[in-house]
C-alpha positions in Angstrom: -25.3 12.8 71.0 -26.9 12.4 67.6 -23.7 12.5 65.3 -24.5 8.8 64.4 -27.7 9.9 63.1 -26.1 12.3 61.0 -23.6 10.2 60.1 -26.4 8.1 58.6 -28.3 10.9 57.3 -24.7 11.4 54.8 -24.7 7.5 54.2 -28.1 7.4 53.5 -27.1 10.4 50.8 -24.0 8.7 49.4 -25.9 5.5 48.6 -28.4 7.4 47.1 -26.2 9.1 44.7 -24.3 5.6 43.9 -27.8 4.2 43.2 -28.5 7.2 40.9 -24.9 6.7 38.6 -25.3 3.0 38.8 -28.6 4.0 37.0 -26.8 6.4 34.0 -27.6 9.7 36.3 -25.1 12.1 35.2 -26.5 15.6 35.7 -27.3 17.0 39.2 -30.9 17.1 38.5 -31.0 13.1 36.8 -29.2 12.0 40.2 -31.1 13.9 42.9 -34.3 12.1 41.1 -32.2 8.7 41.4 -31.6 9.9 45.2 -35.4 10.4 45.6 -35.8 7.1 43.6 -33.5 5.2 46.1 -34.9 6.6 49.6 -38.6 5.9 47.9 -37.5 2.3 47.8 -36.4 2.1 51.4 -39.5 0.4 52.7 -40.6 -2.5 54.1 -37.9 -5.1 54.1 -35.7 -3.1 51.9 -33.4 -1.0 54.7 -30.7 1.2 54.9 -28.3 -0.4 58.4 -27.2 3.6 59.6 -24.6 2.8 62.5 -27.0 4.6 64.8 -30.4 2.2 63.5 -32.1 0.6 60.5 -34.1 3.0 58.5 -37.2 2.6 56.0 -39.9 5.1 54.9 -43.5 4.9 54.5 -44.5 5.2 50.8 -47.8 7.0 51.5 -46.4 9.9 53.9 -42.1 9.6 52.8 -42.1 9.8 56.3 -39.7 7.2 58.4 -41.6 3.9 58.8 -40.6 3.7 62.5 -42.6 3.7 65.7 -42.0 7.0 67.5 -40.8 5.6 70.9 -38.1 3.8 68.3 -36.7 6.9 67.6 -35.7 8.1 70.5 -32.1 6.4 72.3 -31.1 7.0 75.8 -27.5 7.3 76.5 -25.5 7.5 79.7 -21.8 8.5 80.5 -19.8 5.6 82.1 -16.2 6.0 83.0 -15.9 8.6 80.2 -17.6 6.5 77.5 -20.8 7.1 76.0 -23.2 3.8 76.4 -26.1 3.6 74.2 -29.0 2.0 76.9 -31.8 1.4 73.8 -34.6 3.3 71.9 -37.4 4.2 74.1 -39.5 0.9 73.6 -36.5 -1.1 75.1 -35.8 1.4 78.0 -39.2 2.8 79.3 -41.1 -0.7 78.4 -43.7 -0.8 75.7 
């Protein structure tokens, strides 16, 4: 159910890393500082669009600058397809 998520998870990575050569990073511990340096400047406005959701972090805490019940999807099976129905804001009201 979450592969999207991960699939993220490995953009959010790969951008990371392009930020970090795109900056002169050329040994493994220059570009996972660029890394850090790109996922620090996911906040506010500035967003990674994952396939699964937008993602930003909160510079204070690192953690994601999301409301909780966004976080959480609902899915259901319909004729053999996965349907995403919405985080938990959109589904169980807010």
């Amino acid at each position: 159910m979450y592969s999207a998520e991960g699939y993220d998870v490995a953009g959010l990575i790969g951008e990371g890393i392009k930020y970090a050569i795109s900056h002169g990073d050329t040994t493994p511990t220059a570009i996972r500082m660029g890394i850090k340096q790109y996922l620090d400047s996911l906040t506010g406005t500035n967003v990674y669009h994952g396939v699964a959701k937008d993602y930003a972090f909160d510079p204070s805490t690192h953690e994601l600058a999301t409301a909780v019940d966004s976080l959480y999807y609902f899915y259901k099976v319909e004729n053999g397809t996965v349907v995403n129905l919405g985080n938990a804001t959109e589904v169980l009201g807010g």
